[in-house]
N, C-alpha and C positions, 0 to 999 in steps of 0.2 A: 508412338513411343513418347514417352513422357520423361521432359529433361529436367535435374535438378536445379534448380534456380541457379546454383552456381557455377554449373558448367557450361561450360563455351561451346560456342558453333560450331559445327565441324562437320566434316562430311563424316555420312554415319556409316559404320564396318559393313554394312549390308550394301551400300552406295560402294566403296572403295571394292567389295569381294564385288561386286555387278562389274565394275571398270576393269577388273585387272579379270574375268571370265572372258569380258567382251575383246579387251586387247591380243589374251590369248587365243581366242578363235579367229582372229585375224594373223597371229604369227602363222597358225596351221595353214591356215588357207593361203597364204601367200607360199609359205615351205612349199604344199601339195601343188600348185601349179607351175612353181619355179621346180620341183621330182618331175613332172610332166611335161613340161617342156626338154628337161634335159633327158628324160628317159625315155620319152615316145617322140618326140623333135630330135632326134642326134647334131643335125647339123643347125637347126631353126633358123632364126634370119641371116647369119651369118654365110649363108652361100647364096650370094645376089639376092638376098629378100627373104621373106617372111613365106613366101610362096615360090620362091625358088631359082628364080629369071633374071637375069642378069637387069637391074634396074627397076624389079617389077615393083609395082605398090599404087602407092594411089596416084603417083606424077610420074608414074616410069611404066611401059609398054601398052596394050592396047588398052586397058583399063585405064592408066594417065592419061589416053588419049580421051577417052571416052569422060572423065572425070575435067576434063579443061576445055571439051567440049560444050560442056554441061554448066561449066561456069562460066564461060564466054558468052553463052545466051543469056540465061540467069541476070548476067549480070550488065546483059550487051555492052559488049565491049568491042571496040573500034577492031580493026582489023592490023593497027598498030597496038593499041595495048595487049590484044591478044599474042602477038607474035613478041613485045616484051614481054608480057610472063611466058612464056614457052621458053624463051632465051633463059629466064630468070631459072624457072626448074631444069632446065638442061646442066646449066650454070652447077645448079645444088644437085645432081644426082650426081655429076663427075666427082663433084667434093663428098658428099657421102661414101661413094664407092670407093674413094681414098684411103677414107678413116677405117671403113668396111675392112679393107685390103691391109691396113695397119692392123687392126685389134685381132682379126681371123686367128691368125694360131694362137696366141692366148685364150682367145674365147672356146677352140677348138679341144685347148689344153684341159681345160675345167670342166668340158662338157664331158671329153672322154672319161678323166676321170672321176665324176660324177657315176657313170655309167659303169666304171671298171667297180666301184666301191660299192653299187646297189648288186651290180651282179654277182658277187662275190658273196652278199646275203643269202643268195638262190639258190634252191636244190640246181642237181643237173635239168631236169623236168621245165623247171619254172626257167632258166636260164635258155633254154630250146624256144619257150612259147616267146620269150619277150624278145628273140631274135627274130621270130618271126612278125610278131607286132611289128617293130620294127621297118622289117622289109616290105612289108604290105606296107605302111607307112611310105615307104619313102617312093615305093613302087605308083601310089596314089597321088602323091605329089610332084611325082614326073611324069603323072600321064597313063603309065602304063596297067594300072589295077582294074583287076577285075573282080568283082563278089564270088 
């Protein structure tokens, strides 16, 4: 593009429509996964974890264990540092499961109705399958799903 000698620098409308395309396909994208988590996750981290378990994740159950195993060697650490950070995460999961236990019916609040206001878009049809999704969902996350 060829600029008149007297006009000034400036991001050019082709630059500006490219930023405010690129911006927008990251509102979607972040919308779609926060519809997916509240519409295929109902309950998502908010019942003991991300994965379900009272304290589970990466410093909470057999996984924490296996994950602070793995940096105790890594990092060899004495058999007192290692029993301070175990103290230390033990410490942070009771205080998380705190706040956990504080936000839950809020979070619960939003999520249901997140879910009441998608389903309410749905034939009956479409409202039957993604009760189903759903329950296999929640079924596979306790363990019990089968293909």
């Amino acid at each position: 593009m060829i600029r008149d000698p007297g006009q000034k620098a400036g991001a050019s409308p082709l630059r500006v429509a490219a930023i405010l395309l690129l911006a927008r396909g990251l509102v979607v994208l972040l919308a779609g996964i926060g519809l997916e988590r509240a519409w295929l996750h109902p309950h998502g981290m908010w019942h003991g974890g991300p994965w379900g378990g009272p304290l589970h994740g990466p410093m909470g159950g057999d996984e924490g264990r296996r994950h602070r195993a793995a940096m105790a060697h890594e990092l060899k650490l004495t058999p007192a540092q290692a029993a301070a950070i175990d103290s230390i995460f033990a410490q942070q999961s009771r205080r998380l499961e705190a706040v956990r236990e504080e936000t839950r019916p809020r979070m619960e609040a939003i999520l249901d109705s997140t879910r009441r206001r998608i389903d309410s878009l749905l034939t009956p049809d479409q409202r039957q399958r993604v009760q189903a999704l759903r329950k296999r969902h929640q079924e596979r996350r306790h363990g019990r799903w089968e293909p």
